[in-house]
C-alpha positions, 0 to 999 in steps of 0.5 A: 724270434724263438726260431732263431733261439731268441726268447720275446722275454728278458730271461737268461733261462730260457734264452739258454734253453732255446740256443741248446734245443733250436733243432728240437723246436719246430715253429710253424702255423700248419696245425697238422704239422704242430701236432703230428708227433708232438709231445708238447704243442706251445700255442702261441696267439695275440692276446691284447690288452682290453682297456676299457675292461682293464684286462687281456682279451683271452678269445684267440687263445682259447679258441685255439685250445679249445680246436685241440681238446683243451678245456672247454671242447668237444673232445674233452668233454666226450671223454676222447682226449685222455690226459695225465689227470685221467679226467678225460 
Protein backbone atom coordinates (compact mmCIF):
# COMPACT_ATOMS: atom_id res chain seq x y z
CA UNK A 1 0.00 0.00 0.00
CA UNK A 2 2.53 2.78 1.09
CA UNK A 3 4.76 1.76 -2.24
CA UNK A 4 1.99 3.04 -4.31
CA UNK A 5 1.47 6.21 -2.01
CA UNK A 6 -1.41 4.53 0.23
CA UNK A 7 -1.22 5.16 3.68
CA UNK A 8 -3.05 1.60 5.98
CA UNK A 9 -4.14 4.49 8.17
CA UNK A 10 -7.16 6.89 7.41
CA UNK A 11 -5.05 10.09 7.64
CA UNK A 12 -5.20 13.01 4.79
CA UNK A 13 -1.62 13.96 6.20
CA UNK A 14 -0.05 11.39 5.53
CA UNK A 15 -1.66 10.02 2.61
CA UNK A 16 -0.52 13.53 1.06
CA UNK A 17 2.82 12.82 2.32
CA UNK A 18 3.45 9.62 0.53
CA UNK A 19 1.62 10.82 -2.86
CA UNK A 20 4.44 13.75 -2.92
CA UNK A 21 7.47 11.81 -1.58
CA UNK A 22 6.63 7.89 -3.62
CA UNK A 23 10.12 8.48 -5.12
CA UNK A 24 11.89 9.39 -1.97
CA UNK A 25 10.58 6.15 -0.41
CA UNK A 26 12.11 2.84 -0.67
CA UNK A 27 9.93 -0.32 0.49
CA UNK A 28 12.05 -3.40 0.73
CA UNK A 29 12.82 -6.65 2.98
CA UNK A 30 16.73 -6.63 2.22
CA UNK A 31 17.98 -5.53 5.44
CA UNK A 32 21.16 -4.09 3.73
CA UNK A 33 19.51 -2.51 1.36
CA UNK A 34 16.98 -0.68 3.95
CA UNK A 35 20.08 0.50 5.70
CA UNK A 36 22.44 1.34 3.17
CA UNK A 37 22.50 5.13 3.01
CA UNK A 38 19.38 5.63 4.82
CA UNK A 39 18.85 8.58 6.97
CA UNK A 40 15.70 7.29 8.41
CA UNK A 41 14.74 3.41 8.45
CA UNK A 42 10.58 2.74 9.43
CA UNK A 43 10.47 -1.20 10.60
CA UNK A 44 7.64 -2.22 9.65
CA UNK A 45 6.25 -5.91 11.65
CA UNK A 46 3.27 -7.93 12.73
CA UNK A 47 2.33 -6.95 16.11
CA UNK A 48 -0.88 -9.22 17.03
CA UNK A 49 -3.12 -8.50 19.64
CA UNK A 50 -2.64 -11.10 22.55
CA UNK A 51 -6.04 -11.78 23.90
CA UNK A 52 -5.84 -13.60 26.75
CA UNK A 53 -2.95 -10.87 27.72
CA UNK A 54 -5.02 -8.19 26.59
CA UNK A 55 -2.59 -6.29 24.85
CA UNK A 56 -0.13 -6.65 21.53
CA UNK A 57 2.69 -9.00 21.09
CA UNK A 58 5.67 -6.62 20.68
CA UNK A 59 8.38 -9.60 20.16
CA UNK A 60 8.75 -9.21 16.11
CA UNK A 61 9.51 -5.58 16.45
CA UNK A 62 11.72 -5.47 19.03
CA UNK A 63 13.55 -8.24 17.71
CA UNK A 64 14.00 -6.52 14.83
CA UNK A 65 15.11 -3.14 16.65
CA UNK A 66 17.04 -4.77 18.41
CA UNK A 67 19.13 -6.53 14.98
CA UNK A 68 20.17 -2.54 14.01
CA UNK A 69 21.09 -1.27 17.44
CA UNK A 70 17.88 -0.23 19.18
CA UNK A 71 17.33 -0.19 22.66
CA UNK A 72 18.39 -3.36 24.00
CA UNK A 73 21.18 -4.57 21.57
CA UNK A 74 24.58 -5.43 21.69
CA UNK A 75 25.63 -2.45 19.57
CA UNK A 76 24.01 0.19 22.00
CA UNK A 77 25.16 -1.01 24.98
CA UNK A 78 28.84 -1.43 23.50
CA UNK A 79 28.78 2.31 22.98
CA UNK A 80 28.97 1.82 18.93
CA UNK A 81 25.86 3.12 17.73
CA UNK A 82 26.10 6.84 18.48
CA UNK A 83 22.82 8.65 18.65
CA UNK A 84 21.35 12.26 18.60
CA UNK A 85 21.34 11.64 22.76
CA UNK A 86 24.81 11.06 22.75
CA UNK A 87 23.87 8.09 25.24
CA UNK A 88 25.58 5.99 23.02
Amino acid sequence: MIGIGVSPLKDEEIERYLRENRSRINITTDESEAYSGAEIVIIAVPTDFDEEKGQFDTDVAERAARSRGGPGSDERRAGLHDDASGAG
